[in-house]
C-alpha positions, 0 to 999 in steps of 0.5 A: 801056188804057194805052200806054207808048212805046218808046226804051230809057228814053231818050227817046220820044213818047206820041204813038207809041201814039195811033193805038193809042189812037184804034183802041181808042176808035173800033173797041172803044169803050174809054178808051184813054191813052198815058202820059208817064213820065220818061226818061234824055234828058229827066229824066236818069232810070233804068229804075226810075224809069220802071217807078216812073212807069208804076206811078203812072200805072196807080194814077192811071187806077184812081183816077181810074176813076169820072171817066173812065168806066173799070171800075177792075177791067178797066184792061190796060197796053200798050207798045212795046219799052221801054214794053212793058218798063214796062208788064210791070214794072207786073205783075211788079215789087212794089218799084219805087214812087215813095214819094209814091204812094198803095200801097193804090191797086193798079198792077197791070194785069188784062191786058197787051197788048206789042209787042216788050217788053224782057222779060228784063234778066238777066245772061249766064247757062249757054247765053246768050251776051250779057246781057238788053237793058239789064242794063248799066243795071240791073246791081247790081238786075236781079233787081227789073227783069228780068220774065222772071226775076220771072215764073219765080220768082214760084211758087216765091215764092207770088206771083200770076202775070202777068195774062192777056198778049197779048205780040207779036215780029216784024220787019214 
């Protein structure tokens, strides 16, 4: 499993899911990795970058498969908030590559684990008073982000569905 951490594209820690990763290698005996991806603070990035990233790092685990012990066709993504909006996008968003990466390598997690994931980026819309989380930053290419409404349209376009998602929300 792979772990993105939280902070609104703006900053955070790997470190925020290594007692995540300790659990599922300790309890589950899994390789479990908490990624780094570029954010706004550090790298001065936007939200495609960082679905860019998380999409690298999911290719590199999958080719990296052998060496770490891991079954390349059983590779789950996770995160908080932010990172849950990353590793969702893994799944959902087919366009958002960093051009140096290997596209034949697939990203595309075979499960989704989420806490509290930013998961619709759209615009106010009939019945919704307030914008997606976000869509002040993603606003011109909300559609290529949002996997809300990449999930919704993906039947009508002959895309897959996600993959098997475990998706948590709650305040405690």
């Amino acid at each position: 499993v792979v772990f993105f951490c939280g902070g609104g594209w703006q900053g955070g820690s790997p470190s925020q899911f290594f007692p995540h990763c300790e659990w599922f290698a300790q309890q589950r005996g899994m390789v479990a990795i908490s990624a780094e991806y570029r954010t706004a603070s550090s790298h001065g990035t936007s939200p495609f970058d960082c679905v860019a990233d998380g999409r690298s790092a999911m290719r590199w685990v999958r080719a990296h498969a052998s060496e770490l012990g891991v079954d390349p066709s059983r590779i789950a993504a996770g995160g908080g908030s932010a990172g849950g909006h990353v590793a969702a996008a893994c799944a959902t968003c087919a366009t958002l590559d960093d051009p140096s990466d290997d596209t034949s390598i697939d990203p595309i997690p075979d499960a989704l684990i989420l806490f509290n994931p930013v998961y619709d980026n759209g615009p106010a819309e009939q019945g919704k008073n307030t914008p997606g989380y976000g869509h002040d930053r993603v606003a011109a290419r909300w559609s290529e982000i949002s996997p809300l409404h990449i999930i919704e349209s993906a039947e009508a376009q002959g895309r897959p569905p996600p993959p098997p998602s475990l998706v948590l929300f709650g305040e405690e």
